[in-house]
C-alpha positions, 0 to 999 in steps of 0.5 A, a space after each residue: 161475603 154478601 151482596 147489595 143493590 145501590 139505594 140509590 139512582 145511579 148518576 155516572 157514565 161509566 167507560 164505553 168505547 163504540 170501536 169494536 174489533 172481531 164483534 168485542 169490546 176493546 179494553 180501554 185505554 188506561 192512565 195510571 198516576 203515581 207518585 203524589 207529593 205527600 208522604 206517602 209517596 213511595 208507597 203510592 209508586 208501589 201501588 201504582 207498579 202493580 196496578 201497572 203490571 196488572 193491567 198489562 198482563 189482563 192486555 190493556 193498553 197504559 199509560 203511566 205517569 208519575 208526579 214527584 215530590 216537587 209536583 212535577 209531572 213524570 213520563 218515564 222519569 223523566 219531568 214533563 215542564 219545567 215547573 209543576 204547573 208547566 208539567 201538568 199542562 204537558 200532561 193533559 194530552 195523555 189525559 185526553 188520549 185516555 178512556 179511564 183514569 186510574 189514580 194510585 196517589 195514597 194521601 193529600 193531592 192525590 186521594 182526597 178528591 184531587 185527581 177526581 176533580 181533574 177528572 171530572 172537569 175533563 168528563 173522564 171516567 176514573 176509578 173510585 171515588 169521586 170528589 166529594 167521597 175522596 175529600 171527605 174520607 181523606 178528612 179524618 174528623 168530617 169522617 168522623 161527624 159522617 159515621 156518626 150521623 149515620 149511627 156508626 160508633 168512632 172514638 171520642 175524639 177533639 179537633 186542635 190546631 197547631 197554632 193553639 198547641 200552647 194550651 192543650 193539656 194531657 188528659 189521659 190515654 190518646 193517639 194523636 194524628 194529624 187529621 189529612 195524612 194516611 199510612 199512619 204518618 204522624 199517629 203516636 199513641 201517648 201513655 204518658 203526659 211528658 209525651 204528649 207535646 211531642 206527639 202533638 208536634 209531629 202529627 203538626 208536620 203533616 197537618 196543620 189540624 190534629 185529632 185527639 182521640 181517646 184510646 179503644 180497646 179492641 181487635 183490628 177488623 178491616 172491611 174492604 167494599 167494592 162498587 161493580 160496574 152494576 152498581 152493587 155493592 159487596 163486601 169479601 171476608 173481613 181481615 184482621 191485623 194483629 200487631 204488638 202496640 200501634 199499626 203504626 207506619 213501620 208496622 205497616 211495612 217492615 213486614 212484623 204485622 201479620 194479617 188473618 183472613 178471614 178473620 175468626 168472627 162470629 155471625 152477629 160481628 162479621 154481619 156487624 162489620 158488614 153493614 157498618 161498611 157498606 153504610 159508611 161507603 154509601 154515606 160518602 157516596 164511595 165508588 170503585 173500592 174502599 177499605 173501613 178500618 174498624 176496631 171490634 169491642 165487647 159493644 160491636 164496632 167502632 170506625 177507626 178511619 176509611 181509605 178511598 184509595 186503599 194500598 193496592 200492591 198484591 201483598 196489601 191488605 184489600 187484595 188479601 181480602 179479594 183473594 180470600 173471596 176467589 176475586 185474583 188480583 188481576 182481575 180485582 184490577 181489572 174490575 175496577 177499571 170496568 166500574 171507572 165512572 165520571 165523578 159527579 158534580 159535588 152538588 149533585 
């Protein structure tokens, strides 16, 4: 576990309210937003119930709205409009009465700079990252050049799109993925050339751009970082997933994964895993939580992808590591809220 100061000027407001009640601060005012309009959409309301009951026990006052499949808006269950843009609109006095925003939406609409760019349009404060970091984190091969370009090793990998997939050929090993999905929809890895087309189809229902990657050969280390409302950054122990075959989504969820934190590292790899983490959350210009998945080789790391808004259940991989580091769930929770931030500008 380690601790950094920022490296660069803070630019965001976080949360203040000037009402004060027997000389202390009064908790905020939270809207929780599950739900989200993408494949990850039930494993978003898992989420967004914890963080939701979370929050209640720490005694916030919250909100929570979901947005179903169909886009609609949802108090309660039960749909704000009639139509996604009717219930949207019905939705924006929550979103005023609010003092911070909490968007648990996994994936597309929801992750990738969606929500924050709601927020940022109506001055709110909202947790984790910003528009820029969400977009770009949710964009595999844009991670990609960015890890790159600040000297972290990923895999060797090609952007296709599904209107070329006629003429693309088998090579050798690869998984293939579509670029904007999370949860690990859509990711095959392929042994054989008879395989390959099929793969390539799938991860085209989720994405209409594919990423083909070359295999790497390594042990699964995920590295969470967390933003305090001080600005510095720091990360908790590493946590390693061991899984026969792909992390892939039934993995993820059936339960037959299991997870080892801390993970069994040595000093010269876990300070690796350390810095790789904290460089990539800087180079996004990441706020609030985020969780690198790298795979470890004989050669040091190599980033498999970055998740801005990491599952957040209990039993989720980023509250094992917190807990592993003395930081409870609820409290997790809580912090994250106290480091809610307006999401600058893009061109800021």
């Amino acid at each position: 576990m380690g601790s950094l100061g920022r490296n660069h000027t803070p630019h965001h407001r976080h949360w203040h309210r000037s009402t004060r009640e027997k000389g202390d601060r009064m908790k905020p005012h939270v809207l929780v937003i599950g739900g989200g309009q993408n494949a990850e959409h039930d494993v978003s309301l898992a989420t967004a119930a914890a963080i939701d009951g979370a929050l209640r026990r720490g005694g916030f006052e919250v909100t929570a709205i979901t947005i179903g499949r169909d886009g609609r808006w949802r108090l309660r269950g039960d749909p704000l409009g009639a139509s996604a843009a009717d219930s949207l609109s019905a939705s924006l006095p929550f979103l005023a009465r609010a003092d911070v925003v909490f968007p648990a939406i996994h994936g597309p609409l929801g992750e990738d700079g969606t929500l924050a760019a709601l927020c940022a349009l109506s001055h709110k404060p909202v947790v984790g990252s910003g528009v820029r970091a969400g977009a770009i984190g949710m964009d595999k091969w844009a991670t990609k050049l960015v890890a790159e370009a600040v000297g972290i090793r990923t895999a060797h990998g090609r952007l296709v799109h599904a209107a070329d997939l006629g003429g693309i050929g088998f090579e050798t090993e690869v998984v293939v993925k579509p670029v904007s999905a999370g949860s690990s929809f859509g990711v095959t890895l392929v042994r054989e050339a008879g395989e390959f087309g099929g793969a390539l189809r799938t991860a085209a229902q989720y994405d209409d751009r594919i990423l083909i990657e070359d295999v790497v050969y390594g042990r699964e280390i995920d590295v969470a970082v967390l933003s305090e409302a001080d600005g510095s950054r720091w990360t908790p122990p590493p946590l390693e997933i061991h899984a026969e075959g792909l992390f892939d989504t039934a993995t993820k969820y059936d339960g037959t994964a299991r997870f080892t934190v801390p993970a069994d590292l040595g000093s010269t790899d876990r300070v690796a895993l350390r810095e790789a983490a904290v460089r990539m959350f800087d180079a996004l210009g990441c706020d609030g939580v985020a969780r690198m998945d790298f795979f470890l080789t004989a050669d040091g790391p190599v980033l498999n992808e970055v998740n801005t808004m990491p599952g957040m259940t209990a039993a989720s991989q980023v509250p094992r590591m917190f807990a592993a580091a003395g930081v409870p769930y609820d409290e997790l929770v809580a912090r994250l809220v106290g480091a809610a931030t307006v999401p600058p500008p893009v061109s800021a």
